[in-house]
C-alpha atoms as an extended CHARMM CRD file, in Angstrom:
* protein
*
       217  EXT
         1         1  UNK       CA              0.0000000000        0.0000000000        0.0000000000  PROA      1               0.0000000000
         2         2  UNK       CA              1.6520000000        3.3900000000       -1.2120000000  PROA      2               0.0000000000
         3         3  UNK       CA              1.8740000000        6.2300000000        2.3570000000  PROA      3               0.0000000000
         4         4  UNK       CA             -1.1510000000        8.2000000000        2.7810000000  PROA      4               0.0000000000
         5         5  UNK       CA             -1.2360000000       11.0140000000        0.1010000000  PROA      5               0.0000000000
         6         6  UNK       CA              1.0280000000       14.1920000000        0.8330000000  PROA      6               0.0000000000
         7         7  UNK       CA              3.1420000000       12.2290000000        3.2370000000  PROA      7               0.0000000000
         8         8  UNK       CA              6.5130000000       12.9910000000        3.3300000000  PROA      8               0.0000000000
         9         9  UNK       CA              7.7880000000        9.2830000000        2.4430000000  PROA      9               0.0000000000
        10        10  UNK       CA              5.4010000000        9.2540000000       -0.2970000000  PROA      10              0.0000000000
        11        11  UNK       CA              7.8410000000        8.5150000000       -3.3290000000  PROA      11              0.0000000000
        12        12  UNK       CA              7.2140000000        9.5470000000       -7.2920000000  PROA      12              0.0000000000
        13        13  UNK       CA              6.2400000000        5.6060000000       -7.7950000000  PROA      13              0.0000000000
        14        14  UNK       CA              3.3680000000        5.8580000000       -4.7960000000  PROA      14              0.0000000000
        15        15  UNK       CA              2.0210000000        9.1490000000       -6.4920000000  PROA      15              0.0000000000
        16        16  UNK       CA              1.5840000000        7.3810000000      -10.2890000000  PROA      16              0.0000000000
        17        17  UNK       CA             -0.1640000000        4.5440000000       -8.2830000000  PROA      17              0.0000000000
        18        18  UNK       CA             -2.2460000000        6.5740000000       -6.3730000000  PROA      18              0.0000000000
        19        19  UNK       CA             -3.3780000000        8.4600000000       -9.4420000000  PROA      19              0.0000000000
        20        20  UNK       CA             -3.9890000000        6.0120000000      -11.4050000000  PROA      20              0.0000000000
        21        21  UNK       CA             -6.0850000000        4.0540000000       -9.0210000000  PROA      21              0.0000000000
        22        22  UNK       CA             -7.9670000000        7.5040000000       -8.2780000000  PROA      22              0.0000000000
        23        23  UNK       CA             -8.6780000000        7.8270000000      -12.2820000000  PROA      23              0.0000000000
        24        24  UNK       CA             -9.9750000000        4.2130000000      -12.4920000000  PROA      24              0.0000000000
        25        25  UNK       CA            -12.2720000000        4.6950000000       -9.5350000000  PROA      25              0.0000000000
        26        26  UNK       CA            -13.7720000000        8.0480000000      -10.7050000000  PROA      26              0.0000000000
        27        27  UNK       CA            -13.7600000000        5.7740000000      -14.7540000000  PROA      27              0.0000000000
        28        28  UNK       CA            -15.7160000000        3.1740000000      -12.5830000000  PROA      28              0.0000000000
        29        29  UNK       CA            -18.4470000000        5.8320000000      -11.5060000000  PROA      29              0.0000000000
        30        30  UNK       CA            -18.3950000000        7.5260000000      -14.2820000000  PROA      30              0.0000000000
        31        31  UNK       CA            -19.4620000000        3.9260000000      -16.2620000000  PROA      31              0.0000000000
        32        32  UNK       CA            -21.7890000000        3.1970000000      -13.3750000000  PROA      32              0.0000000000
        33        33  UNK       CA            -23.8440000000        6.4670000000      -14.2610000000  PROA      33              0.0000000000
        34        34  UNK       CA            -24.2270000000        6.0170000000      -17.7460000000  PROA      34              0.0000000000
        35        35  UNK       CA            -24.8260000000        1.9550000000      -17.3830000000  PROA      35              0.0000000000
        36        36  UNK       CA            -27.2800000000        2.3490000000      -14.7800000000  PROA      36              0.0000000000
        37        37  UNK       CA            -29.1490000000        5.2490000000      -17.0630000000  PROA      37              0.0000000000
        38        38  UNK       CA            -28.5500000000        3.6380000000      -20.8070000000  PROA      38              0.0000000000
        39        39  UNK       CA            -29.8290000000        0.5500000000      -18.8260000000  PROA      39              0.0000000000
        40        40  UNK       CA            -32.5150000000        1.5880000000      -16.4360000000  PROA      40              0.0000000000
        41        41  UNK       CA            -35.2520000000       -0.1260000000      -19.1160000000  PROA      41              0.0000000000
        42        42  UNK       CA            -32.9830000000       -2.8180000000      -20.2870000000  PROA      42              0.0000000000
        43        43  UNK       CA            -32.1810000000       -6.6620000000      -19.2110000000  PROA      43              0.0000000000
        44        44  UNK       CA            -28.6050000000       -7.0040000000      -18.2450000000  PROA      44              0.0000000000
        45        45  UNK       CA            -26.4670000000       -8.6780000000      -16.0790000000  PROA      45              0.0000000000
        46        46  UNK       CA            -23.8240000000       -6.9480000000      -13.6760000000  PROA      46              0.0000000000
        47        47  UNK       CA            -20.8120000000       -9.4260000000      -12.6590000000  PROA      47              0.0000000000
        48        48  UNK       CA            -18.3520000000       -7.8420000000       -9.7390000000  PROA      48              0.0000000000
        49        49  UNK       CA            -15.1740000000       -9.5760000000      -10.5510000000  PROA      49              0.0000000000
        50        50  UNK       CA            -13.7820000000       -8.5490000000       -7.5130000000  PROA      50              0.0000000000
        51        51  UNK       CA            -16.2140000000      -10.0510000000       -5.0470000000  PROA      51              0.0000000000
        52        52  UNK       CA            -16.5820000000      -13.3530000000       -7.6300000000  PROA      52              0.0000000000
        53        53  UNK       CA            -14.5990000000      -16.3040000000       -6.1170000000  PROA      53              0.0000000000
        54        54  UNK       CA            -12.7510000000      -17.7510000000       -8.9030000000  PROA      54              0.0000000000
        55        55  UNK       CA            -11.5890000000      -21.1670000000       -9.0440000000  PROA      55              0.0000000000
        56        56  UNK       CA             -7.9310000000      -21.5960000000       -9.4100000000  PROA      56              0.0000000000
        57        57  UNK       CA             -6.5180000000      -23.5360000000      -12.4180000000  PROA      57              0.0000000000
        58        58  UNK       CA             -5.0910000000      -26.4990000000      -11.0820000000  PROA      58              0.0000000000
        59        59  UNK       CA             -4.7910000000      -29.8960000000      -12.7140000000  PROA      59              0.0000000000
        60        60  UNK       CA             -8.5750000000      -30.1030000000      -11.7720000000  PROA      60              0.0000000000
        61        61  UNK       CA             -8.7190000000      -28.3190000000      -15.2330000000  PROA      61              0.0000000000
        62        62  UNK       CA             -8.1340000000      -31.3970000000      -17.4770000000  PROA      62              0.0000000000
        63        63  UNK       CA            -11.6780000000      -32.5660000000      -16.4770000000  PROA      63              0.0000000000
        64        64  UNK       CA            -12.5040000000      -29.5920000000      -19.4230000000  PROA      64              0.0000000000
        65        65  UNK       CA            -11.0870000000      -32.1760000000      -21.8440000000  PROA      65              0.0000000000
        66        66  UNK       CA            -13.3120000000      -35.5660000000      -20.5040000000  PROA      66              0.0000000000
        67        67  UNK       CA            -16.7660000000      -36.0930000000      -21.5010000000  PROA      67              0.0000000000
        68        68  UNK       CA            -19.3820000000      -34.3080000000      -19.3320000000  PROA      68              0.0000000000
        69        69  UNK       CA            -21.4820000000      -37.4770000000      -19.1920000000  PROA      69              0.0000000000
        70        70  UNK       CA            -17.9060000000      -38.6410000000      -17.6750000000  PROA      70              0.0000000000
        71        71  UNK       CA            -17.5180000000      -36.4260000000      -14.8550000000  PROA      71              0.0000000000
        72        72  UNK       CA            -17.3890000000      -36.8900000000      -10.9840000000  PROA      72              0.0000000000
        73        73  UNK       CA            -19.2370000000      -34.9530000000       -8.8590000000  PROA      73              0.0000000000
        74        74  UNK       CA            -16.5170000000      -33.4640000000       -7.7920000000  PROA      74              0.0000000000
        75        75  UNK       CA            -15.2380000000      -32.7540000000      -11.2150000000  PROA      75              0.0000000000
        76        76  UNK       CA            -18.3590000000      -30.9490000000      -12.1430000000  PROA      76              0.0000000000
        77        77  UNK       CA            -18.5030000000      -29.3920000000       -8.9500000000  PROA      77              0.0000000000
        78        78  UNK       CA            -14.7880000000      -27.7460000000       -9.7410000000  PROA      78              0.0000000000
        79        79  UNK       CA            -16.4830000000      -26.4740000000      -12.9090000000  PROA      79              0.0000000000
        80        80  UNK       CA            -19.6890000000      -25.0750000000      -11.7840000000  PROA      80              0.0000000000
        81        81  UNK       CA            -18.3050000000      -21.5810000000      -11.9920000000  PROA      81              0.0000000000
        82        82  UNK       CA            -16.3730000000      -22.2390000000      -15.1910000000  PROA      82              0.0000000000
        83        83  UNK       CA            -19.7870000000      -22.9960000000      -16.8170000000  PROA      83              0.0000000000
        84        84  UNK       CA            -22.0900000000      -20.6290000000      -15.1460000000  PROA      84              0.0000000000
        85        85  UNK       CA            -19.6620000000      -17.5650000000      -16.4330000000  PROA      85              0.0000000000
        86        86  UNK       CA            -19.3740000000      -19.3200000000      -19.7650000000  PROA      86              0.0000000000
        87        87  UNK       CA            -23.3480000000      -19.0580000000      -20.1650000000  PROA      87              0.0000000000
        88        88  UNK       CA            -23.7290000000      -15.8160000000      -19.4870000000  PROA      88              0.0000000000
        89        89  UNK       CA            -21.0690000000      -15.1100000000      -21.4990000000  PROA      89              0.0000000000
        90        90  UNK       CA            -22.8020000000      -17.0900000000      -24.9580000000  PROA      90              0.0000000000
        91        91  UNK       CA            -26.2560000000      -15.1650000000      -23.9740000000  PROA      91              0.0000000000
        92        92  UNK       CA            -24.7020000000      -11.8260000000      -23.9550000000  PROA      92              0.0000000000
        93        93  UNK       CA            -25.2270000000       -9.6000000000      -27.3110000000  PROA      93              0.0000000000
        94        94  UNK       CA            -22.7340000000       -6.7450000000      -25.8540000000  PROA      94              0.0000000000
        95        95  UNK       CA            -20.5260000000       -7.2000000000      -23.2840000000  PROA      95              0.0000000000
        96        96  UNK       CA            -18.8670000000       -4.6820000000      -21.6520000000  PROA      96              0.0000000000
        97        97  UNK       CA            -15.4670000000       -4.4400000000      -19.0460000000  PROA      97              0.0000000000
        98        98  UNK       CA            -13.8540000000       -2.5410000000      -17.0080000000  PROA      98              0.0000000000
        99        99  UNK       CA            -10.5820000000       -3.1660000000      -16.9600000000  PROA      99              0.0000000000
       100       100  UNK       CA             -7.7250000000       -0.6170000000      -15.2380000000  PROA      100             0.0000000000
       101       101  UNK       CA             -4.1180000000       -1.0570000000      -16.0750000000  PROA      101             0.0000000000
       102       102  UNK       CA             -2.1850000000       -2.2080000000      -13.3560000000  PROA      102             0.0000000000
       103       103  UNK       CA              1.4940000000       -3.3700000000      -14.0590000000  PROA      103             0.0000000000
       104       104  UNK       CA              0.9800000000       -2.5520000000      -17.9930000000  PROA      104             0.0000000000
       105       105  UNK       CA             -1.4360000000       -5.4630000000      -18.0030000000  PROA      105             0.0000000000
       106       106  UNK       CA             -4.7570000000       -6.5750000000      -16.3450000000  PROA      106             0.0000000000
       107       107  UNK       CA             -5.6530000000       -6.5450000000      -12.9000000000  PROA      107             0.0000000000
       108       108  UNK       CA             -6.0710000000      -10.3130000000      -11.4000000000  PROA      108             0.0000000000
       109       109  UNK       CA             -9.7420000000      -10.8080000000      -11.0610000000  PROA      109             0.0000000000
       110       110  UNK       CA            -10.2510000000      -10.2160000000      -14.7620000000  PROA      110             0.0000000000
       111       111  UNK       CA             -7.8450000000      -12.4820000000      -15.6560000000  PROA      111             0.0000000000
       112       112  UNK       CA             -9.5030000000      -15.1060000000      -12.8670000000  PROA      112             0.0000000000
       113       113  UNK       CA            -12.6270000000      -14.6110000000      -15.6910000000  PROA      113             0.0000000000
       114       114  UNK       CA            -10.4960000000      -14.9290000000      -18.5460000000  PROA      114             0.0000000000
       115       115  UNK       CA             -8.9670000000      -18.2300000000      -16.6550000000  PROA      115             0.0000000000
       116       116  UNK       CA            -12.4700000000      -19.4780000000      -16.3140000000  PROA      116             0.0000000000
       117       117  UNK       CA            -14.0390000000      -18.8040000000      -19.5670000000  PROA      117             0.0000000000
       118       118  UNK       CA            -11.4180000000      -19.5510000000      -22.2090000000  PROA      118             0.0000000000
       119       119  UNK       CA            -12.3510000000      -23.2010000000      -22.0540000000  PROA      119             0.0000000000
       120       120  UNK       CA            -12.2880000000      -25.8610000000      -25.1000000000  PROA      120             0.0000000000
       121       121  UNK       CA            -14.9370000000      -26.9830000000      -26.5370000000  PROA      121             0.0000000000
       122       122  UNK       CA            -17.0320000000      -24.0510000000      -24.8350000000  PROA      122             0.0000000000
       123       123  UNK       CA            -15.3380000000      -21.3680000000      -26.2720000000  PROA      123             0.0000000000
       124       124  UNK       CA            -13.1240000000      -22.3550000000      -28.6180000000  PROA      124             0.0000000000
       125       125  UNK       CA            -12.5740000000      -25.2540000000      -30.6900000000  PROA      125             0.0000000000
       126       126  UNK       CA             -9.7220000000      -26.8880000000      -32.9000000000  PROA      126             0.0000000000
       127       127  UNK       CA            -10.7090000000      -27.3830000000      -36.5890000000  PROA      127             0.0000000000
       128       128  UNK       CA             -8.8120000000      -27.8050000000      -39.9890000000  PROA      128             0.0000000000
       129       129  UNK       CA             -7.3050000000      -24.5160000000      -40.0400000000  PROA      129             0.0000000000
       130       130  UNK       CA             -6.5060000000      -24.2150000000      -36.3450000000  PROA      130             0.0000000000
       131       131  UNK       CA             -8.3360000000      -22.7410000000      -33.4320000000  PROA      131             0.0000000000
       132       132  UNK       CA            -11.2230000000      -21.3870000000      -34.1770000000  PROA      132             0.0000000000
       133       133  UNK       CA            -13.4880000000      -18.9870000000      -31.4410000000  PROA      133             0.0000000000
       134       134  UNK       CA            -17.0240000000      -19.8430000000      -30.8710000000  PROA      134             0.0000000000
       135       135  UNK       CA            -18.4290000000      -16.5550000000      -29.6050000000  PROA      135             0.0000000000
       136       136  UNK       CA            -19.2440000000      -15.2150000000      -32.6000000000  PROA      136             0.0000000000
       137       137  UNK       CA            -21.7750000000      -11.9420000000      -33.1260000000  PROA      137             0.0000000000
       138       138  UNK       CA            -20.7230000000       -9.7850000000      -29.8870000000  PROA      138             0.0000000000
       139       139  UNK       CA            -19.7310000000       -6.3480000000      -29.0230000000  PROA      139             0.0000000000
       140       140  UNK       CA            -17.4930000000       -5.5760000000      -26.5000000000  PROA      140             0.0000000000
       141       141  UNK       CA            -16.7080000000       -2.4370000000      -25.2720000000  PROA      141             0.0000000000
       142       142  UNK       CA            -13.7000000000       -2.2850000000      -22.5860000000  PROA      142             0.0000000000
       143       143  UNK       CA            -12.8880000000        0.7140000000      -20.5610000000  PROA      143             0.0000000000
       144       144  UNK       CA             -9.9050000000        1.3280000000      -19.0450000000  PROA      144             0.0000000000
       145       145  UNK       CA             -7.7680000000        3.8230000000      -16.9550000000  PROA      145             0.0000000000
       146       146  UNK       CA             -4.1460000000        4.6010000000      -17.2710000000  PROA      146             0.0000000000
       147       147  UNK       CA             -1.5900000000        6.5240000000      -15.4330000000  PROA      147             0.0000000000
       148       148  UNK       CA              0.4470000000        7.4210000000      -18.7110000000  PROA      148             0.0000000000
       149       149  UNK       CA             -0.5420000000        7.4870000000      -22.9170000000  PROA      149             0.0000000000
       150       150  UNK       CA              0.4420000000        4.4590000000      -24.1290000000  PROA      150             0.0000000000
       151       151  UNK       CA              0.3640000000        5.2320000000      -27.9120000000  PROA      151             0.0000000000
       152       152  UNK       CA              1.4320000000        2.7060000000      -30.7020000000  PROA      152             0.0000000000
       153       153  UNK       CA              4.5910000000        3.0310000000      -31.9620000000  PROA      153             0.0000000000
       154       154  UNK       CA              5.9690000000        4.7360000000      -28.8660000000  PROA      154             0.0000000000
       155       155  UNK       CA              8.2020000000        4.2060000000      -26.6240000000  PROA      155             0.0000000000
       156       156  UNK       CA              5.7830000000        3.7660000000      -23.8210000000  PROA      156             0.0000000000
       157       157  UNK       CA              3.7110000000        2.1780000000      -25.8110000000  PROA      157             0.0000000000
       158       158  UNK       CA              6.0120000000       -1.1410000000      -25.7020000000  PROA      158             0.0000000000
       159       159  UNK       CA              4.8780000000       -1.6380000000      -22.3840000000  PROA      159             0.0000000000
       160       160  UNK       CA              0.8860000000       -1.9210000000      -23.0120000000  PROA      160             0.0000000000
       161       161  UNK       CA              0.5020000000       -5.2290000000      -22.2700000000  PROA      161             0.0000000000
       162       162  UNK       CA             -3.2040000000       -4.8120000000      -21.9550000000  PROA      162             0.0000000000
       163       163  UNK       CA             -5.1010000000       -3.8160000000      -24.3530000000  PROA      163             0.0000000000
       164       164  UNK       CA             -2.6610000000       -6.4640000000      -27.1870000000  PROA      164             0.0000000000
       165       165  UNK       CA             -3.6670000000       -9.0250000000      -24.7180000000  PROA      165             0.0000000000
       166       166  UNK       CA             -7.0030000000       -8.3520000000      -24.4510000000  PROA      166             0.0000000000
       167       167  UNK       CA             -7.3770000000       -8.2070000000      -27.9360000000  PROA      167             0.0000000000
       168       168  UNK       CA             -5.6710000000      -11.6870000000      -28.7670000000  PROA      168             0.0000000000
       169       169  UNK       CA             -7.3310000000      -13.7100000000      -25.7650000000  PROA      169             0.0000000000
       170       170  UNK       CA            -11.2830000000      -12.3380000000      -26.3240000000  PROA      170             0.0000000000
       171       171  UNK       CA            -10.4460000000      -12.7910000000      -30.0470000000  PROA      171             0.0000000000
       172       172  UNK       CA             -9.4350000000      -16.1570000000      -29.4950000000  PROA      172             0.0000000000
       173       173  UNK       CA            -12.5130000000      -16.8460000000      -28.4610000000  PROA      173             0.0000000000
       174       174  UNK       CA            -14.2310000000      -15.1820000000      -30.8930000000  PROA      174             0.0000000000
       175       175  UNK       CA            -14.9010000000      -11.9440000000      -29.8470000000  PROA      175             0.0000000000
       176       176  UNK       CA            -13.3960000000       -9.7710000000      -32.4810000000  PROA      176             0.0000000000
       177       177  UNK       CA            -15.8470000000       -6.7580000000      -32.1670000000  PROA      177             0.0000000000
       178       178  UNK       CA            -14.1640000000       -4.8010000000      -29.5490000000  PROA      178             0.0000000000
       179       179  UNK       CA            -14.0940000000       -0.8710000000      -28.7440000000  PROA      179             0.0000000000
       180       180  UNK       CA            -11.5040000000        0.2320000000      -26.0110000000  PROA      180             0.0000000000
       181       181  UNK       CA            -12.0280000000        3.4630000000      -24.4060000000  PROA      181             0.0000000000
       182       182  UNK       CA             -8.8280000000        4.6530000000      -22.7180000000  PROA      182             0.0000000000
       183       183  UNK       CA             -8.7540000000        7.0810000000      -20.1210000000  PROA      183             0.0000000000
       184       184  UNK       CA             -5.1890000000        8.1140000000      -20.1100000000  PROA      184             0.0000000000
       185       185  UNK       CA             -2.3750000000       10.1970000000      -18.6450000000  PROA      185             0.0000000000
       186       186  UNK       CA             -4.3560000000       10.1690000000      -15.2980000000  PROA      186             0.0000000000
       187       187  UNK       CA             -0.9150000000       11.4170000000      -13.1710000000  PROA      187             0.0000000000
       188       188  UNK       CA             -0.9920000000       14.8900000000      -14.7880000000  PROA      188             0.0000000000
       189       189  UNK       CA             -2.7600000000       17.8650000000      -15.6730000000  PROA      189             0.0000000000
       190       190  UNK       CA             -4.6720000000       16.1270000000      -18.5330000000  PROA      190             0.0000000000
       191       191  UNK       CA             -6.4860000000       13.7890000000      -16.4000000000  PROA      191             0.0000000000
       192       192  UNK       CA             -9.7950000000       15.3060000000      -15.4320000000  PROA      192             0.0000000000
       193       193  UNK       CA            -10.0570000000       15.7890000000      -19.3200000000  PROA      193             0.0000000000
       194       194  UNK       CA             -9.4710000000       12.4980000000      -20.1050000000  PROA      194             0.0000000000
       195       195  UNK       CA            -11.4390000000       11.4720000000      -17.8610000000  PROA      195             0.0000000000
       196       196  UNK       CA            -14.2960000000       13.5600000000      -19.6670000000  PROA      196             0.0000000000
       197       197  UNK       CA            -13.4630000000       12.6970000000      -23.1810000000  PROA      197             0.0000000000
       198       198  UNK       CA            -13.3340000000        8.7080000000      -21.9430000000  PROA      198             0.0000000000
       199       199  UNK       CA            -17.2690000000        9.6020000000      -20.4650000000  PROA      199             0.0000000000
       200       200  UNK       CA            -18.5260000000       10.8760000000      -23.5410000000  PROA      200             0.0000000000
       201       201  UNK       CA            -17.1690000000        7.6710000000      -25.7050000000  PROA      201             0.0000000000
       202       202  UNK       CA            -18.7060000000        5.2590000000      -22.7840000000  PROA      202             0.0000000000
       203       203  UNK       CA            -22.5360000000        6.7640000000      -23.4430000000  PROA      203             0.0000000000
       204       204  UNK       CA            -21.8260000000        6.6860000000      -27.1130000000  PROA      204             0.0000000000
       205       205  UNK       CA            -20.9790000000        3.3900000000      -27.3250000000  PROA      205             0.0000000000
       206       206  UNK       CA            -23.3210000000        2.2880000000      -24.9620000000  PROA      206             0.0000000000
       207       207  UNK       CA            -26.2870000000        4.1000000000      -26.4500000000  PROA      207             0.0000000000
       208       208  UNK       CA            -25.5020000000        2.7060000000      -29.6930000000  PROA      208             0.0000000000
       209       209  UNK       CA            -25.5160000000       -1.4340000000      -28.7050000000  PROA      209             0.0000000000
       210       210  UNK       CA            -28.1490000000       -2.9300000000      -26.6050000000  PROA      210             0.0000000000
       211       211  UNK       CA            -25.7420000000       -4.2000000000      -23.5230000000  PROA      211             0.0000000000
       212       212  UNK       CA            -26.3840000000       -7.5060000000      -21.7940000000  PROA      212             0.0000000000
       213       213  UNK       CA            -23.5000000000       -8.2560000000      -19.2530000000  PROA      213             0.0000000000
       214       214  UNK       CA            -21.1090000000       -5.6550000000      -17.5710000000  PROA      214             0.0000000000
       215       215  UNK       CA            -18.6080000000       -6.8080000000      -15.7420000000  PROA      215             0.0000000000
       216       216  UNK       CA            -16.2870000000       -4.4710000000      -13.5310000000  PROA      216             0.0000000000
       217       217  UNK       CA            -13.3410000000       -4.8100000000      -11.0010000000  PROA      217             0.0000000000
């Protein structure tokens, strides 16, 4: 945990932290707002990945590869989450994440999902041609918050190991329709308007698709 704000031991590492944190929390309510008003007539599902208790992967997970008329009860058990998370995952038509950076990359209960739902046979299948996702037809819109401006092609922007990877793993699973709303540079003097420009592209994009799951750290 970084010293309380102001502190003298606070260090320039603590501040960026703090920030960033702060911006994602204020990106949170901001996405709250506007998913709780673009939504107030509309079925959807809300999934707190932080209060979700994820399974861990453990060898447990080769039961994905048996035949579900094979399973123990314990086997099936182990996957109960794995498959309730997977179907509201296939009934979603627009799915929507928040997802702060933390460590250039994604924060761990989002990855917990990712863990849970990637899942053969489910998800994704092998065919001629390779893998091949099975989510097929779905908007996703993924909101983030960053300390810095991670731009392609800069130097910085080597070290976005978040938004590549979300990219490559939901698109694995076929989920190639995906919008990410950055709100950047969150440690400076451009961060409350970030923070407003990243507001205005959440309740355009959610206006525009009919959202069925949000899930949020």
């Amino acid at each position: 945990m970084s010293p309380v704000a102001g502190g003298s031991n606070e260090t320039a590492s603590d501040r960026f932290q703090r920030a960033e944190h702060i911006g994602y929390a204020e990106i949170d309510r901001q996405v709250r707002r506007r998913m709780e008003k673009e939504l107030s007539n509309r079925r959807s599902e809300h999934r707190d990945l932080a209060a979700t208790a994820f399974p861990l992967i453990t060898d447990d997970w080769g039961a994905t590869f048996l035949d579900e008329s094979k399973l123990t009860p314990d086997q099936h058990s182990y996957l109960a989450t794995s498959d309730q998370l997977i179907e509201e995952l296939q009934s979603a038509d627009t799915v929507v994440i928040g997802a702060p950076m933390y460590n250039f990359s994604i924060p761990a209960p989002l990855k917990a999902w990712i863990d849970q739902v990637v899942r053969m046979g489910k998800t994704f299948g092998y065919g001629a041609n390779g893998p091949q996702g099975l989510l097929g037809r779905k908007n996703v819109v993924v909101v983030t918050s960053r300390g810095g401006a991670y731009e392609k092609g800069s130097a910085r922007g080597a070290f976005d190991f978040q938004e590549p990877y979300l990219q490559h793993i939901l698109g694995f699973i076929g989920l190639t329709d995906i919008t990410f709303i950055h709100a950047e540079n969150q440690t400076g003097g451009q961060a409350l308007a970030s923070l407003a420009a990243a507001g205005e592209r959440i309740e355009e994009s959610l206006h525009s698709k009919a959202v069925s799951q949000w899930l949020y750290n």
